[in-house]
PyMOL commands that place a pseudoatom at each C-alpha (Angstrom):
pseudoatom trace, name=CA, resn=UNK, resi=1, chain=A, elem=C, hetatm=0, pos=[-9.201, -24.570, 0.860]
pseudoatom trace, name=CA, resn=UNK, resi=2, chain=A, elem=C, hetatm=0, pos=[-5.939, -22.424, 0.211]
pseudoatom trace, name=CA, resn=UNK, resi=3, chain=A, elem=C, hetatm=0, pos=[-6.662, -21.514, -2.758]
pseudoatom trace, name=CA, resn=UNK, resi=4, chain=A, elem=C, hetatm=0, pos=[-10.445, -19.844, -2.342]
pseudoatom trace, name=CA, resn=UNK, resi=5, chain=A, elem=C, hetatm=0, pos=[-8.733, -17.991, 1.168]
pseudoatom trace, name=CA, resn=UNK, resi=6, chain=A, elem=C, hetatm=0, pos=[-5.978, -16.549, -1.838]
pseudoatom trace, name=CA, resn=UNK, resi=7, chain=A, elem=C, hetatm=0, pos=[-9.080, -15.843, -3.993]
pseudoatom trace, name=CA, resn=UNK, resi=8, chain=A, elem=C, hetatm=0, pos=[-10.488, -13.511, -1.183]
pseudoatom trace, name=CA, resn=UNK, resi=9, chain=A, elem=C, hetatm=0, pos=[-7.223, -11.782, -0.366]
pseudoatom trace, name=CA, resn=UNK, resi=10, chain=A, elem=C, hetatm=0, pos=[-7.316, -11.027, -3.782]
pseudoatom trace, name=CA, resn=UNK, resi=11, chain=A, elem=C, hetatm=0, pos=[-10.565, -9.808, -3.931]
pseudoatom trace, name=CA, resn=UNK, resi=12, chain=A, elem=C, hetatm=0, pos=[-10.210, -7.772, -1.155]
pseudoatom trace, name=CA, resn=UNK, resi=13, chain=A, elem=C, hetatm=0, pos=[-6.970, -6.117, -2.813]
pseudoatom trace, name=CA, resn=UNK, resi=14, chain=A, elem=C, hetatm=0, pos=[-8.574, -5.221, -6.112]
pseudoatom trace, name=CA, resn=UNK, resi=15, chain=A, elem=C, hetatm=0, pos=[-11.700, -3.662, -4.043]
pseudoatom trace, name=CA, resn=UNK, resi=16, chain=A, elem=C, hetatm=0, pos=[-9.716, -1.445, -1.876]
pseudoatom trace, name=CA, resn=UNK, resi=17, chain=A, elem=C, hetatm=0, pos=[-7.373, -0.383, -5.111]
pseudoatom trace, name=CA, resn=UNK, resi=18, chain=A, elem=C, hetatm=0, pos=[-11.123, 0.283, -6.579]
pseudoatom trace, name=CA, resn=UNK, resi=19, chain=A, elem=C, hetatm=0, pos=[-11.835, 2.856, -3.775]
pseudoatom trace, name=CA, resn=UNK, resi=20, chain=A, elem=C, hetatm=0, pos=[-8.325, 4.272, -3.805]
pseudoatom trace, name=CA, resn=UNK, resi=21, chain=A, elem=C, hetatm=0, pos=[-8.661, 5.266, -7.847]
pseudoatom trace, name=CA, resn=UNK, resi=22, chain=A, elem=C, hetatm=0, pos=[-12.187, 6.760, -6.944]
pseudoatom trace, name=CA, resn=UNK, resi=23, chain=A, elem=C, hetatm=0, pos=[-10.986, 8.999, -4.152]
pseudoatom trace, name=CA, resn=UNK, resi=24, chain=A, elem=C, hetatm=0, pos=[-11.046, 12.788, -4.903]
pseudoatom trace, name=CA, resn=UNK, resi=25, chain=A, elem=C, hetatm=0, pos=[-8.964, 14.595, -2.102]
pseudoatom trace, name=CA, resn=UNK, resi=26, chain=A, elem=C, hetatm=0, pos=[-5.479, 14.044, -1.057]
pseudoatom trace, name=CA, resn=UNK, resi=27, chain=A, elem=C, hetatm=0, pos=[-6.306, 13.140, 2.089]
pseudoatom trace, name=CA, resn=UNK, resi=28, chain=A, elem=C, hetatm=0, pos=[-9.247, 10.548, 1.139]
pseudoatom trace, name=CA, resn=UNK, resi=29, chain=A, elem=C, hetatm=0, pos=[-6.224, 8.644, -1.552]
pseudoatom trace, name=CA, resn=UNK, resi=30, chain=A, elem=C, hetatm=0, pos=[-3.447, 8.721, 1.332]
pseudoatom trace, name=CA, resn=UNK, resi=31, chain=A, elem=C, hetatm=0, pos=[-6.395, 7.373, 3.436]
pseudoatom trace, name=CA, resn=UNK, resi=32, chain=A, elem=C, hetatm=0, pos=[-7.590, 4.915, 0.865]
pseudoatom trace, name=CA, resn=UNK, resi=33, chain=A, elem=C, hetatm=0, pos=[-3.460, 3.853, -0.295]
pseudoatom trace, name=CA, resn=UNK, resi=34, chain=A, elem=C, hetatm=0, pos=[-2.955, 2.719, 3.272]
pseudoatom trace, name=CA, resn=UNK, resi=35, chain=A, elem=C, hetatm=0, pos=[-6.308, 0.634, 3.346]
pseudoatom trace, name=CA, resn=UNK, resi=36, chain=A, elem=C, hetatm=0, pos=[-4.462, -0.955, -0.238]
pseudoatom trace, name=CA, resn=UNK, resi=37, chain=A, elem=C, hetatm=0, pos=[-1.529, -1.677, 2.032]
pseudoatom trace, name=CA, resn=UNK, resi=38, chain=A, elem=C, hetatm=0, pos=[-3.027, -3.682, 4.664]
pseudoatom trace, name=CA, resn=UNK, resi=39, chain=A, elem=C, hetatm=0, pos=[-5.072, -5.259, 1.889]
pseudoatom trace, name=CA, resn=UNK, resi=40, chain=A, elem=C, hetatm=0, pos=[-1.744, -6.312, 0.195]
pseudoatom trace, name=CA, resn=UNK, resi=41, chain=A, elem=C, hetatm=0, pos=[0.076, -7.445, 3.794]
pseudoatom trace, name=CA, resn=UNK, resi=42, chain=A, elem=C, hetatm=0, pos=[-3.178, -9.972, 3.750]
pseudoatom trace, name=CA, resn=UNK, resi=43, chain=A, elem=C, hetatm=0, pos=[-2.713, -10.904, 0.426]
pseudoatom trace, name=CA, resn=UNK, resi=44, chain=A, elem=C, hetatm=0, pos=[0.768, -11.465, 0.286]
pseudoatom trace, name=CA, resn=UNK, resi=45, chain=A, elem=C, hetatm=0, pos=[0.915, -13.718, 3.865]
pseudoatom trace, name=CA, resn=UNK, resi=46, chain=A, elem=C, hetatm=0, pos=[-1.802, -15.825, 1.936]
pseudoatom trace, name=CA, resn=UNK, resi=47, chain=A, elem=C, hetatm=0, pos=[0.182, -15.601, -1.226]
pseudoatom trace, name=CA, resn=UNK, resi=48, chain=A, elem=C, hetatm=0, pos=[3.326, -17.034, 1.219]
pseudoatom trace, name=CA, resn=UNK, resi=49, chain=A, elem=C, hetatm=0, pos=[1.120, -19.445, 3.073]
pseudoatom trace, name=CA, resn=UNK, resi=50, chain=A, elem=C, hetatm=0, pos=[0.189, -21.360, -0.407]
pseudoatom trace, name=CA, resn=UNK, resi=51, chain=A, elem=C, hetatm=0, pos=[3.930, -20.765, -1.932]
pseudoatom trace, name=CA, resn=UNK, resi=52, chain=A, elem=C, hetatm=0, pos=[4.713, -24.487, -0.861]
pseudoatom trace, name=CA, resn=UNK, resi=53, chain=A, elem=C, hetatm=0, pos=[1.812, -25.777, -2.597]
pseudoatom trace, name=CA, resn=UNK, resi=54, chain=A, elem=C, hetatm=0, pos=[1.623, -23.392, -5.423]
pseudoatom trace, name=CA, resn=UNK, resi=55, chain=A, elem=C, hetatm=0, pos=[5.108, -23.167, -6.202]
pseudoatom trace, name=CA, resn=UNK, resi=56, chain=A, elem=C, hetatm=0, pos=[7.306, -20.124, -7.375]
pseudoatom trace, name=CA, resn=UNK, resi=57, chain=A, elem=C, hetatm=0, pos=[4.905, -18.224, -8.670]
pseudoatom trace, name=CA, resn=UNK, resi=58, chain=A, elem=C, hetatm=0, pos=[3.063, -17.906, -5.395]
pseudoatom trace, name=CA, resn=UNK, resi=59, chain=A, elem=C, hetatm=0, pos=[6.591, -17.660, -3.334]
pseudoatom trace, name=CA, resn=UNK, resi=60, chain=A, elem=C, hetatm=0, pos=[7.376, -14.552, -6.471]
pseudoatom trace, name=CA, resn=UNK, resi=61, chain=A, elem=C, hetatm=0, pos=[4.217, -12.802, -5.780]
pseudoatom trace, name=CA, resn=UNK, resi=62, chain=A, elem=C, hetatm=0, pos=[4.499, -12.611, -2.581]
pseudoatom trace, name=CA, resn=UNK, resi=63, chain=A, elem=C, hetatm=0, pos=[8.038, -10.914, -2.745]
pseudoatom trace, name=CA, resn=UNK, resi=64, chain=A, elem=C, hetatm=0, pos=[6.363, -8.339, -5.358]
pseudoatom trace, name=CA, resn=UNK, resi=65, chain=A, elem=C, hetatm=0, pos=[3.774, -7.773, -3.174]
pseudoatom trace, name=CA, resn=UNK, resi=66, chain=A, elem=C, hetatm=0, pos=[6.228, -7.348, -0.175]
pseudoatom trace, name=CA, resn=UNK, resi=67, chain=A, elem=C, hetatm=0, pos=[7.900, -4.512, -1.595]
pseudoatom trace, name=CA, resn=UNK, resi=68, chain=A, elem=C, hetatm=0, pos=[4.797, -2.813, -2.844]
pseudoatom trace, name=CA, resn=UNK, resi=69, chain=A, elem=C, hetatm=0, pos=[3.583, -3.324, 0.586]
pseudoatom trace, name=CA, resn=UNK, resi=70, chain=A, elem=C, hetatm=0, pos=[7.094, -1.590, 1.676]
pseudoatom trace, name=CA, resn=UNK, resi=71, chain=A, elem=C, hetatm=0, pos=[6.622, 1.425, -0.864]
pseudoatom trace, name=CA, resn=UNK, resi=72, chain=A, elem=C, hetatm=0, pos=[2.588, 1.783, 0.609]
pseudoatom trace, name=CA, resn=UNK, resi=73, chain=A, elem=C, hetatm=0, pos=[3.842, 1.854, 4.319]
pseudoatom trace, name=CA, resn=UNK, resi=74, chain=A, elem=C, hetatm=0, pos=[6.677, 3.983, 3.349]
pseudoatom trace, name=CA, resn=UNK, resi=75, chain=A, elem=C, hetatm=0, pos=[4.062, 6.499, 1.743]
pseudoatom trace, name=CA, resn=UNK, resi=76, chain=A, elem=C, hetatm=0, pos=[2.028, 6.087, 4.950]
pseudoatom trace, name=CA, resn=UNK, resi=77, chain=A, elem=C, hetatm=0, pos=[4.858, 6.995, 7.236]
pseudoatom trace, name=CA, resn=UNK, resi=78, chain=A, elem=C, hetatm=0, pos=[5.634, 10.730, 5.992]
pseudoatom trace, name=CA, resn=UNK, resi=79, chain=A, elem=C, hetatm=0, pos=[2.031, 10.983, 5.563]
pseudoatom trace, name=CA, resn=UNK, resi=80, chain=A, elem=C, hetatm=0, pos=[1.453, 10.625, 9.475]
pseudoatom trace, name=CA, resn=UNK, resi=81, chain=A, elem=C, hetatm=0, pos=[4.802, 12.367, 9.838]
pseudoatom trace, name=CA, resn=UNK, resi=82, chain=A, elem=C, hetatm=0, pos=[3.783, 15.408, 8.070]
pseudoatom trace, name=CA, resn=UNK, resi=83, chain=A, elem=C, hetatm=0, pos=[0.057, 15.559, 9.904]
pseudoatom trace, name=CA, resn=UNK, resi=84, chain=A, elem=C, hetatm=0, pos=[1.639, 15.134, 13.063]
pseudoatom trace, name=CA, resn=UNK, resi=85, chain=A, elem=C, hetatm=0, pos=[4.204, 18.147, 12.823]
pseudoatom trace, name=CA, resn=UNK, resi=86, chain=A, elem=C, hetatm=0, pos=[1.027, 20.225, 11.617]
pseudoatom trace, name=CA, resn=UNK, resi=87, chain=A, elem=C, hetatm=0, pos=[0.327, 18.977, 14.996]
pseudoatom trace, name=CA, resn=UNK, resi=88, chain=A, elem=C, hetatm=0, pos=[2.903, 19.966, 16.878]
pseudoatom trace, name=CA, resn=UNK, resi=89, chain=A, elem=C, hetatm=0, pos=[2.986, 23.382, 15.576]
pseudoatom trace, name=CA, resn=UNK, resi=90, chain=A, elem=C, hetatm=0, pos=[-0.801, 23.384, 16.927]
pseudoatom trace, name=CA, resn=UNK, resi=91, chain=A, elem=C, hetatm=0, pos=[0.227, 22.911, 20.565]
pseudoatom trace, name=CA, resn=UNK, resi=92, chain=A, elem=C, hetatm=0, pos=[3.309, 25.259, 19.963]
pseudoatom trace, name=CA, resn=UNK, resi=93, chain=A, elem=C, hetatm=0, pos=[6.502, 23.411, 18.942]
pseudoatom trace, name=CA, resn=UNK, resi=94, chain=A, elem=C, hetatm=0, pos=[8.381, 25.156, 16.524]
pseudoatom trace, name=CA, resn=UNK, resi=95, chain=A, elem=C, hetatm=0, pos=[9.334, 23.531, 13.632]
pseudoatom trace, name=CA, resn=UNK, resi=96, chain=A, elem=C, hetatm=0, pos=[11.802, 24.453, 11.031]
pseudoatom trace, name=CA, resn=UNK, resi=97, chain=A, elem=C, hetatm=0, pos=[10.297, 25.651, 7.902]
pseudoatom trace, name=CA, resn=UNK, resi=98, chain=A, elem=C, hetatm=0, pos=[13.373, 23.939, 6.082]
pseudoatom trace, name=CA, resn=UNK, resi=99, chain=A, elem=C, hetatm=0, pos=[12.697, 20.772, 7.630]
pseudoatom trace, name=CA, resn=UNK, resi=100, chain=A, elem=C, hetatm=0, pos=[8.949, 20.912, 6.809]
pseudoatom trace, name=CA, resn=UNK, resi=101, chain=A, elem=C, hetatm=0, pos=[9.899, 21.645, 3.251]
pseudoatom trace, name=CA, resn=UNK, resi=102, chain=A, elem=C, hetatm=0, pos=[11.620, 18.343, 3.177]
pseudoatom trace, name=CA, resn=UNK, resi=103, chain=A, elem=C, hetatm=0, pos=[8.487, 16.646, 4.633]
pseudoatom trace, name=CA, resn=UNK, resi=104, chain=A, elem=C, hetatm=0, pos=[6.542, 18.001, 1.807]
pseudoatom trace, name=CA, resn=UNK, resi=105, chain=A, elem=C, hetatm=0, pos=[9.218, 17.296, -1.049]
pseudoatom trace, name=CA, resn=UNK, resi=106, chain=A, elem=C, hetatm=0, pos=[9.493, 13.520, 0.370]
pseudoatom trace, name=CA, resn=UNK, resi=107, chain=A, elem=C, hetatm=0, pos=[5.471, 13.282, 0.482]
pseudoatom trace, name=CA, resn=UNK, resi=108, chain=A, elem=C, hetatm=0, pos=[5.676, 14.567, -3.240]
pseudoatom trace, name=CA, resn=UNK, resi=109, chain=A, elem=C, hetatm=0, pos=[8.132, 11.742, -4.005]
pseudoatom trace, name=CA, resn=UNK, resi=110, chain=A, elem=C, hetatm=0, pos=[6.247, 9.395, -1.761]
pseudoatom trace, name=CA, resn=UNK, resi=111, chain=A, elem=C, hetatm=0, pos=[3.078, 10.156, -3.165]
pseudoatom trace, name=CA, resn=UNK, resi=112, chain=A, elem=C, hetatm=0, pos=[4.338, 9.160, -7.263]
pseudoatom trace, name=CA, resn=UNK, resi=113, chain=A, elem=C, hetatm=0, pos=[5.911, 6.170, -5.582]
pseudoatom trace, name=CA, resn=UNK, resi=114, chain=A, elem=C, hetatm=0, pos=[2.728, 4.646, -3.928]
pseudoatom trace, name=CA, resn=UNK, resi=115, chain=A, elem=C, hetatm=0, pos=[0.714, 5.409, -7.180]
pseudoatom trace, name=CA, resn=UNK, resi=116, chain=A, elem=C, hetatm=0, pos=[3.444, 3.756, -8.792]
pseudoatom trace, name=CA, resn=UNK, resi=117, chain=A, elem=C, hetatm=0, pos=[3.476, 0.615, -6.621]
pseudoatom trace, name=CA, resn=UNK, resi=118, chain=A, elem=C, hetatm=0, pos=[-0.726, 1.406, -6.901]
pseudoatom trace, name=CA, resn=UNK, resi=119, chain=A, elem=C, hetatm=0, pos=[-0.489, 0.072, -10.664]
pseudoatom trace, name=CA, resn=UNK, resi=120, chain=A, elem=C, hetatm=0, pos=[1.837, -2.773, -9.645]
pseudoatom trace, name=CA, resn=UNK, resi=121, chain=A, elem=C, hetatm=0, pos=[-0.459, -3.918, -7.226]
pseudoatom trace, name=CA, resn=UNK, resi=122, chain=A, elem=C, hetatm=0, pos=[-3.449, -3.509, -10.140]
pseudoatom trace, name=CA, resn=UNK, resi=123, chain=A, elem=C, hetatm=0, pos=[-1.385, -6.154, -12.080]
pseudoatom trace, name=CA, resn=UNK, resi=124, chain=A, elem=C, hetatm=0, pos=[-0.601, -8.230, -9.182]
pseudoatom trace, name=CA, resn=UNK, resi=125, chain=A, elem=C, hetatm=0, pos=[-4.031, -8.766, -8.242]
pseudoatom trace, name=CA, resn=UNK, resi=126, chain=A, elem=C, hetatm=0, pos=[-4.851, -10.060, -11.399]
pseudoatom trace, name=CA, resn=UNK, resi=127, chain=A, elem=C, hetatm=0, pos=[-2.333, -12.398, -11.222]
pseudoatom trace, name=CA, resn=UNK, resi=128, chain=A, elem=C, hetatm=0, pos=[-2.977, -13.664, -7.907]
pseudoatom trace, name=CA, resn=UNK, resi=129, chain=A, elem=C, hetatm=0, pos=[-6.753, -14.145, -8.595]
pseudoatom trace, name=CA, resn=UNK, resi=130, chain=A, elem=C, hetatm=0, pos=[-5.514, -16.102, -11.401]
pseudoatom trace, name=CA, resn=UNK, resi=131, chain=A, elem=C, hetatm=0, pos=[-2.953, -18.115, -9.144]
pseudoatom trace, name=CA, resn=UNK, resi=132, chain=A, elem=C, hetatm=0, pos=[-6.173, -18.765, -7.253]
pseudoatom trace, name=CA, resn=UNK, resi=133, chain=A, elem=C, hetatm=0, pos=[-8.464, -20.953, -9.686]
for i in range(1, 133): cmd.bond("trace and resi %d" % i, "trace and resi %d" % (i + 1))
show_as sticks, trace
zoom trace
């Protein structure tokens, strides 16, 4: 029963990295990389749940997919960060230009980061569907 539930998590992860790859605007991948991220928080609590079963490499692929998961939300965070102060200057809150140059350097950073983490999670897909049979 565990290990069909770790097959779908699995699944799930390598569609949702699937859309991310196909997405064509910024906003559409940052949309897409934090659908990847909740994909990988499922598949990594499954990937936990079967680690007494399954062993070390179940209890080790959950710990890589924790800190891809970490490097995703990170990404996420400055992306909502940034939208929101675009926000704020809508409804008139100045913001200073130097710190919204340092939003957009760290969503540079960010943004190599989660495509980074991106591949790992490619390769750690494959070996959880493989943990799976």
């Amino acid at each position: 029963m565990l290990a069909p539930s770790l097959a779908e998590q699995f699944a799930r992860v390598d569609s949702r990295v699937r859309e991310a790859t196909k997405a064509t605007s910024r906003a559409k991948v940052d949309q897409r990389l934090h659908r990847v991220r909740k994909a990988v928080k499922r598949a990594r609590y499954a990937a936990e749940a079967c680690a007494p079963i399954l062993g070390s490499k179940a209890a080790n692929l959950a710990h890589d997919l924790s800190v891809a998961q970490d490097t995703l939300g990170d990404h996420n965070d400055l992306v909502v960060t940034r939208r929101n102060a675009g926000t704020w200057a809508d409804l008139g809150v100045t913001i200073d230009a130097d710190a919204l140059a340092l939003l957009d350097d760290r969503a540079r950073k960010s943004r190599k980061q989660a495509h980074h983490a991106l591949n790992s999670v490619i390769s750690l897909a494959e070996i959880g569907q493989a943990l799976a049979r």
